[in-house]
C-alpha positions, 0 to 999 in steps of 0.5 A: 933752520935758515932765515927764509924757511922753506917749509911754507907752513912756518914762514915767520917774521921773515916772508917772500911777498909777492904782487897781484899777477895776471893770470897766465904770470899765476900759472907759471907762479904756481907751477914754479912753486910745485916744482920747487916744493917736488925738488924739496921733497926728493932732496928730503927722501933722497938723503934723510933729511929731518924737519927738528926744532932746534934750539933757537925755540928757546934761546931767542925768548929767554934772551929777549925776556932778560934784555934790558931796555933799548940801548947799543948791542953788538950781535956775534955771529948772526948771519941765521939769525933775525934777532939783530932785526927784531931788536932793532925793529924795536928800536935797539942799536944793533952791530952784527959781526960775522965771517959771512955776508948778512941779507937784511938792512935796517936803519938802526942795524949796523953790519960788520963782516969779519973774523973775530980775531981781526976786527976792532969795535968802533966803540963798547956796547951796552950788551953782547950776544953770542946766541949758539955763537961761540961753540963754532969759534976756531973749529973752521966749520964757517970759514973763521980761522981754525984755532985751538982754544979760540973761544978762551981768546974770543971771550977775553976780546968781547970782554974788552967791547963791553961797557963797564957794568955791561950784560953778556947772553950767551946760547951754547950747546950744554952736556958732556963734554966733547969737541965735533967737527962742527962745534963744542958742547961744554960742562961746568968745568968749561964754563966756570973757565970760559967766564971767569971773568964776569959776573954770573947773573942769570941761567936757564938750562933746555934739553930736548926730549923726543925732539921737544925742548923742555927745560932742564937743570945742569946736573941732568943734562950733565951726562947727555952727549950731543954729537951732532946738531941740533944739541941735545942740551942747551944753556942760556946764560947772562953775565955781566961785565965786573966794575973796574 
C-alpha cells in the first residue's frame, strides 16, 4: 500500500488536511470526493483489485523494537515507506537512497536519488535498513539497473557504509526459493550466502495465513511459495557489522 492510502478508513501518520470552506467550495469538495471514491470502486470491480495486508503490518514494529537509540541511519529503497519520517520525527538522522523521487521532508531527513551501483555515502552510518528492499535489487522492476546477482554486490557496498560494529535490518520475502519477475523469495541457503559477512543478531519469521500475518519459524515457511506480492513469508532480520 502506498503512503497516501486512499482507502479513507486507514489514513494514518500520513493525511490530506484541508480548511475551513464556504459552503458552496464544500459542495464541489464533496461532490469531488464522491466522484473520486465511484472512480476507485470501478477500477476495483473492473480489474480484480484486492484490499491485502502486506507485509509492512510486521516489519515497520519489529524493526522499530530492535532499533537502538537515536543515531545516524541510512534508509534503502524508501520511497513507500513513512519510516524514514517516523524515526526521524523521533530525532533520528535519517539519509533515504532510492532510484525514484521521495514526496516528504524534514529537517533531520536527508534524500538522496540514485541507483545504488552508483552512489557513494557521504559518510558510514550507525544503522542500515533495507525494509522489502533487496529482493528488487537487479530485477529492473523500479527502474534500477537490471543485474544477475545484484543483491550479492548490493550487500558487499552496504557492508562498506557501515560503521564498524554498526547493525544491519533487513525484510525480505521468505519461503521457497524463486525469482519473479518483481522481486525474489529467499531460503536459508541464500541468506547464509547473502549475509556471511556479518553477525547474525537477531530474526523473526511471519507468514500470512487467510490473509493475516501471523508469526512463524523457518522450517514451516520453507516449502511456502510466493509468486506474487505480497509474499506469503516474511523474515526480519538484524545483523551486525563484524569488528575489524
Amino acid at each position: 500500500m502506498s503512503l497516501n492510502q486512499a482507502n479513507v478508513q486507514f489514513n494514518d501518520a500520513f493525511e490530506t488536511y484541508f480548511p475551513p470552506q464556504n459552503p458552496v467550495v464544500r459542495l464541489f469538495y464533496g461532490a469531488s470526493t464522491v466522484g473520486t471514491a465511484g472512480a476507485l470502486a470501478l477500477r476495483k470491480k473492473l480489474f480484480g483489485g484486492q484490499l491485502l495486508v502486506n507485509e509492512r503490518i510486521v516489519e515497520y514494529p519489529q524493526i522499530l523494537r530492535w532499533l537502538p537509540p537515536p543515531c545516524r541511519v541510512l534508509d534503502i529503497g524508501c520511497v513507500s515507506s513513512r519510516l524514514p519520517i517516523q524515526l526521524a520525527s523521533m530525532g533520528y538522522q535519517v539519509h533515504g537512497l532510492d532510484v525514484r523521487p521521495y514526496g516528504f521532508t524534514h529537517p533531520n531527513f536527508t534524500f538522496h536519488q540514485a541507483d545504488i551501483f552508483q552512489w557513494n555515502p557521504p559518510e558510514r552510518f550507525d544503522v542500515i535498513l533495507l525494509v522489502s528492499t533487496i529482493e528488487h535489487f537487479g530485477i529492473g522492476g523500479y527502474g534500477d539497473t537490471k543485474l544477475n546477482d545484484a543483491d550479492l554486490e548490493a550487500i558487499q557496498k552496504i557492508g562498506g557504509w557501515l560503521k564498524p560494529g554498526g547493525e544491519l535490518f533487513v525484510s525480505l520475502p521468505y519461503g521457497k526459493a524463486a525469482i519473479t519477475p518483481k522481486h525474489r523469495i529467499y531460503d536459508q541457503q541464500r541468506l547464509n550466502k547473502l549475509f556471511a559477512q556479518f553477525e547474525w543478531v537477531q530474526q523473526r519469521y511471519f507468514q500470512r495465513v487467510e490473509g493475516n500475518w501471523l508469526p512463524s519459524d523457518p522450517t514451516a515457511l520453507a516449502a511456502i511459495a510466493s509468486p506474487s506480492l505480497p509474499p506469503n513469508g516474511v523474515a526480519v532480520l538484524h545483523f551486525r557489522a563484524k569488528q575489524a
